[in-house]
N, C-alpha and C positions, 0 to 999 in steps of 0.2 A: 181451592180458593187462594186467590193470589194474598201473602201478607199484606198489612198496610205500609203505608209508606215510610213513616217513622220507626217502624219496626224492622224492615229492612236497612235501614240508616242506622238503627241501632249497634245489629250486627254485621253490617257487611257497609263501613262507611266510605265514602268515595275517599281516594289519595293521590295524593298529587302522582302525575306519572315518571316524574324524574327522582324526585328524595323520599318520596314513600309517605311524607308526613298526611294525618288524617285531612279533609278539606269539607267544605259545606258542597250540596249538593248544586250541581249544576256547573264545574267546571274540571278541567285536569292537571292545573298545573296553581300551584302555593303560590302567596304574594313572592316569597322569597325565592321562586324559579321563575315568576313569571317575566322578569328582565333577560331569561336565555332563549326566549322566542326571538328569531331573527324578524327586524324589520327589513320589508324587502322591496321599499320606496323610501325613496330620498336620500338625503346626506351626497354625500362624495360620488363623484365618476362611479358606475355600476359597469361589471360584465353583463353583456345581453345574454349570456346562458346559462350561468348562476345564479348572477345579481347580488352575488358579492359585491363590497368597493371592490378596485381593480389589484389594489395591493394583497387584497385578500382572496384573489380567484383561486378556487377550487379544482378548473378545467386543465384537463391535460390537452396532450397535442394530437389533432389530427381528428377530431371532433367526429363522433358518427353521430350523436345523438342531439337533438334541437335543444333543447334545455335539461336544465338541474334545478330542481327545486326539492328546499328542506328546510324546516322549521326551526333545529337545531345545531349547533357548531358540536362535534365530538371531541371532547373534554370534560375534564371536572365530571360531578354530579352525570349527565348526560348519557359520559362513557361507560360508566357506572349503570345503567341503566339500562341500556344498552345489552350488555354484555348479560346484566340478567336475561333480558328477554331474552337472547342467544345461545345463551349455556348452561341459565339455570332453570328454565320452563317458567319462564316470566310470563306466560300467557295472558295474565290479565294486562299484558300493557300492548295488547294490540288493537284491540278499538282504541284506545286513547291517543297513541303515537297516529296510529291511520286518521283520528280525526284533526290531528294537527296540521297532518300532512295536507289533508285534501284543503284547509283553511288555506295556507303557502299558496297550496296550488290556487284559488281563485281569490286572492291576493294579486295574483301574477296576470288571470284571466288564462287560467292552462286550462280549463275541466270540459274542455270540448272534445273529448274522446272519441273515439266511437269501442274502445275497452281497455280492460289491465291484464296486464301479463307480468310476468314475476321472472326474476332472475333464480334458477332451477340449480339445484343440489345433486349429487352423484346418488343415488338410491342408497346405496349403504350409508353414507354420510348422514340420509334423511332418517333411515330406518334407526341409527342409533340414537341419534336424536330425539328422535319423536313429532319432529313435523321441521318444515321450512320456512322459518321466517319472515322470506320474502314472501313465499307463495302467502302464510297469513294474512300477513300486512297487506297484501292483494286484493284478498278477500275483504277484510276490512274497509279498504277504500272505495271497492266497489260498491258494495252496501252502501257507505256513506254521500257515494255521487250519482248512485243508479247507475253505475255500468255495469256488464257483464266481465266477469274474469276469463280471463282466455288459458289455459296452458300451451299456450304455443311454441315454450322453447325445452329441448331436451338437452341434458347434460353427455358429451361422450367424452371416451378416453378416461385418462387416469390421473390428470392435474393435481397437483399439489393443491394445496391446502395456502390460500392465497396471505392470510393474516401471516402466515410463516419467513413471507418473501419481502424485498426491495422491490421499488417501482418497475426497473427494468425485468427484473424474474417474473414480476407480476404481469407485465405484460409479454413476453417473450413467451408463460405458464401458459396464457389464455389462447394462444392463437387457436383456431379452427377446433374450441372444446363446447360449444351450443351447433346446433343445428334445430332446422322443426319437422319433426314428425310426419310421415307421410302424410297422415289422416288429419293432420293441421294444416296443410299448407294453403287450402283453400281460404281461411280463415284470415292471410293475412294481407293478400295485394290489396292495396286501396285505404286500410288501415289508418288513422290515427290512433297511438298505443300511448298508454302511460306503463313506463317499466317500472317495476319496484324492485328497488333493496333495502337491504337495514343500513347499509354507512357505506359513502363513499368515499374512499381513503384517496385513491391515486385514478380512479374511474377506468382504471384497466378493465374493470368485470363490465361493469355499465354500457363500457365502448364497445365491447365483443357483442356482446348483446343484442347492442342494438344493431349494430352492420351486419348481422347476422338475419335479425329481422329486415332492416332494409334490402337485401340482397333478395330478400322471400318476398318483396315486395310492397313491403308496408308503405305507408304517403308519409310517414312522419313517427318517428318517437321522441317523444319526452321524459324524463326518468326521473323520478320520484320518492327522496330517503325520507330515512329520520334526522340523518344526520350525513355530516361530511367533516373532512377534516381542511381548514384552509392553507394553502401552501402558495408561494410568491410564484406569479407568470414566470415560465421560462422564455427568455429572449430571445432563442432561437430556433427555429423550427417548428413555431408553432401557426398553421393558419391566419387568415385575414378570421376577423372575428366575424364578418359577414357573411363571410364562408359556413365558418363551424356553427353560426345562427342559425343554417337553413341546414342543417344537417350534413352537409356538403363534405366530404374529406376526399385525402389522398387516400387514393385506390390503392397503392401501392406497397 
């Protein structure tokens, strides 16, 4: 027999999913966090893949993937948060972050999938850890939007270890380190995918990724954090933004 519901409140009370403090039932985030939800209409000039202001885009160059959407800026409190759910078995902040996320997302009008797939771990990486954050977070959002979770993407080779590196090493680390699975491949021409990660720093991970699935055929991905960290448009070399809006890059 299930407890009653105050008595569950008693001892297991909902908390905010960023500072920890206790909350009343029915939400995740404290008055005093609830201002680090990004708003993701209005104000200033927006990026069409972001939707940061424009001084604030997130987007690297050479775009494979159709949008970015994330709840939160990675900082402060956040980071903090973050980094538990990552390295210290924060488990319980993934239905909460997953529900923030999927809000973002139909904020945006993203939630027309046809599934989620998750940015994939080196198996020893995973097995010390004890699970994959993204693949969690995956999980979570499927649930939350009714899609199906796809594993569609495997890790190969021997890549560093990405939080370790600068933007350039992080991209130069990624080239040709996902591919999908024999017994996936079916799964994915025609696709619209939502990818998941926990933070997108420099979107080197997110870009392989997803070119990776478009290359296997997908119609479209969209990619899906908790978080991103914002960093100023680079001036040059970067795509026509109508380009990297429809997933479009340089092949090269």
């Amino acid at each position: 027999m299930k407890a009653p519901r105050y008595l569950s409140a008693a001892f297991f009370p909902a908390r905010c999913c960023v500072c920890g403090r206790v909350l009343e039932p029915g939400g995740h985030l404290c008055e005093a966090c609830l201002p680090l939800r990004l708003p993701l209409t209005g104000g200033s000039a927006r990026c069409p893949v972001c939707a940061m202001p424009v001084k604030d885009c997130v987007c690297g160059d050479r775009l494979w993937f159709s949008t970015l959407t994330f709840p939160f800026l990675y900082d402060g409190a956040v980071r903090a948060a973050v980094g538990r759910m990552k390295f210290r078995h924060g488990t319980d902040l993934f239905a909460p972050f997953a529900e923030e996320m999927a809000a973002a997302l139909r904020r945006r009008g993203l939630t027309g999938a046809d599934g989620v797939c998750f940015v994939p771990m080196q198996p020893l990486r995973r097995w010390r850890r004890g699970y994959n954050q993204a693949e969690e977070l995956a999980k979570a959002l499927g649930k939350e939007l009714g899609l199906p979770v796809l594993p569609l993407l495997k890790k190969t080779g021997g890549a560093r270890v990405q939080h370790t590196l600068s933007g350039p090493e992080r991209r130069a680390n990624l080239l040709g380190s996902y591919e999908v699975p024999p017994e996936r491949e079916r799964d994915v021409p025609g696709k619209r995918l939502l990818l998941t990660d926990d933070v997108a720093t420099t979107c080197s991970t997110l870009n392989e990724a997803a070119k990776t699935l478009l290359i296997f055929g997908a119609a479209r991905v969209d990619c899906v954090c908790v978080s991103a960290r914002p960093r100023l448009i680079k001036k040059n070399g970067a795509p026509p933004r109508s380009e990297a809006a429809n997933g479009g890059a340089d092949t090269q």
